[in-house]
Steps between C-alpha positions, in 0.01 A plus 500: 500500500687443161496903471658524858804250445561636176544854667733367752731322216522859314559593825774299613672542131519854527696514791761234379534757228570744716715321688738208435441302860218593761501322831193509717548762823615361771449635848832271654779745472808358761774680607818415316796443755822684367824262549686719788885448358736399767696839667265745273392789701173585553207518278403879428220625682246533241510078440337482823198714376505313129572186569495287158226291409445264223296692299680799629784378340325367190353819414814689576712331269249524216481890564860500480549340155179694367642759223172729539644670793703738256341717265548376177427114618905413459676505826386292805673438832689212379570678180836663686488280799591128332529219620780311360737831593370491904204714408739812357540495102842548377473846378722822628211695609117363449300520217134618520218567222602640143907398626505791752794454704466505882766690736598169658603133454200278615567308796432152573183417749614175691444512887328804469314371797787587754602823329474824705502711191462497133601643195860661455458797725249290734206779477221163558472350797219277470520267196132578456564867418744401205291387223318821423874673453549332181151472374482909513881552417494678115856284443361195579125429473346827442162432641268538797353187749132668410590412110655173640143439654296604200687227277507183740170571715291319229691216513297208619864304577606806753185536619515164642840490625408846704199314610714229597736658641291770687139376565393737164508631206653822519795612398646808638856652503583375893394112372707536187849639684391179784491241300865600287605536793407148668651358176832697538548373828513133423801594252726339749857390384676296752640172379776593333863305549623764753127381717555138427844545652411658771234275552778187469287368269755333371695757268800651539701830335776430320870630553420789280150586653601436817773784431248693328287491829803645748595729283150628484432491881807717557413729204182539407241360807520799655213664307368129337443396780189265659399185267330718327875644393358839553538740811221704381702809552533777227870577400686706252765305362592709245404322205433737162228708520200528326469755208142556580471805684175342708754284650617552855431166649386469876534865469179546317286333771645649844637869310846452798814587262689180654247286313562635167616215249448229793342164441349213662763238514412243247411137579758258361266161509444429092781779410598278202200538340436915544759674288516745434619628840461872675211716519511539150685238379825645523733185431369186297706243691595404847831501395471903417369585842763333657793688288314821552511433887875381460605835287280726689229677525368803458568742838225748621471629845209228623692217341484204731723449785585134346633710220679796683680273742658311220580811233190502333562074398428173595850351389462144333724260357423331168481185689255663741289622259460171274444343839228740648287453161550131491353556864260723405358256263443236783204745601323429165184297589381307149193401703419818527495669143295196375218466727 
């Protein structure tokens, strides 16, 4: 008997060295209800068929911050997607393994769970389909989900979290993209002073963002549009182009000339905390978009209508544009970037 226990001490001590905190499994895995935002549209299709759970969740997130999904054990999800900047990282174009620059600026991933595209050119549909793009992309993490697998499956911490969150122990590619996925959608931003007002929760814009705010509904809500200030569309709006010869923005995915250099209208929610802004960073400050808009942009012969109509400009004041920012910045939601 004194044999046995002794066995089941070494036991227990080797896996707290192989792991910092074990919980026993649990088989009680509820559904996590996602808070539905007031005038949001609807959830994408593929929640329905991954709806978050708590361990879902749990083990999502700790994928996501796990740095052996690239190669060389330096780069994780979170690595470019940060928190305190809305999930995007301050950097012109993102960084990947051994400082390889990317083609793009990395987006933000708040309410990705009512998106109906993703990425720049939108070439993913499904939010589960995104996480291998990076994990295989040379500029970013340089690796492959079977590596991914062969570092993490011996991990008795994942292997109860898939357990937990999946009735076993496996871990496959499908359960890995799932479960970032469930985690990503419950990176909901919606309580922001613009909501609160809306919500008359007591708050109120001042004279200047209140002027910011009509100046932007007759000027710029016609493609930031929705709460989540996005239309969704892809637009040329003649912003500079990319040096990168790979570049050709919605272009790459559907091949149609028209789509060359168009993008998916970018969210404004958090906007004061993702400079730089532009598919690759183009301008470090609100402040420089706006002037570039004002002074015009560059014409090409799919160049919005917005832009055409109005000689390739959206004309602003100076007092419009110090208003629209000081706007702008009432979509910032603290809350948010330090969950």
């Amino acid at each position: 008997m004194k044999k046995r226990w002794c066995m089941v001490v070494v036991s227990l001590l080797l896996i707290s060295c192989n792991n910092d905190y074990y919980e026993p499994v649990s088989t009680d895995n509820p559904e996590i209800t996602l808070r539905i935002p007031m005038r949001f549209p609807e959830l994408n299709s593929s929640v329905t068929s991954n709806r978050p759970t708590k361990y879902g969740v749990e083990l999502g997130e700790k994928l996501f911050h796990d740095k052996r999904f690239s190669a060389d054990n330096t780069v994780s999800c979170s690595s470019c997607h940060i928190q305190d900047n809305a999930f995007a990282d301050h950097k012109a174009q993102a960084v990947g393994i051994q400082g390889r620059i990317g083609l793009r600026n990395t987006p933000p991933i708040q309410n990705m769970a009512f998106m109906k595209f993703y990425n720049w050119d939108g070439n993913i549909l499904q939010l589960e389909k995104q996480p291998l793009v990076p994990i295989i992309t040379h500029e970013e993490m340089g690796s492959s989900i079977l590596e991914v697998i062969g570092k993490i499956k011996d991990d008795l911490f994942y292997r109860d979290l898939f357990i937990k969150a999946f009735g076993d122990g496996s871990i496959t590619p499908e359960r890995i993209y799932k479960s970032i996925a469930q985690y990503e959608y419950t990176l909901i931003s919606a309580d922001t002073k613009y909501d609160k007002v809306k919500r008359n929760e007591g708050m109120a814009f001042t004279e200047a963002e209140a002027q910011g705010y009509q100046t932007f509904q007759q000027k710029c809500a016609g493609c930031h549009s929705t709460e989540l200030f996005t239309d969704q569309s892809f637009r040329n709006i003649g912003f500079p182009l990319n040096p990168d010869t790979n570049e050709a923005g919605r272009g790459r995915v559907t091949g149609i000339p028209k789509d060359y250099m168009s993008f998916r209208v970018p969210s404004l929610r958090n906007v004061e905390y993702t400079a730089p802004y532009g598919s690759f960073g183009q301008f470090a400050t609100l402040r420089a978009v706006l002037d570039y808009f004002d002074k015009g942009v560059i014409d090409s012969e799919h160049l919005d209508p917005v832009f055409k109509k109005n000689g390739n400009r959206i004309p602003l004041t100076e007092k419009e544009k110090t208003n629209l920012i000081t706007f702008m910045k009432t979509l910032s939601d603290p809350d948010f970037i330090r969950k």
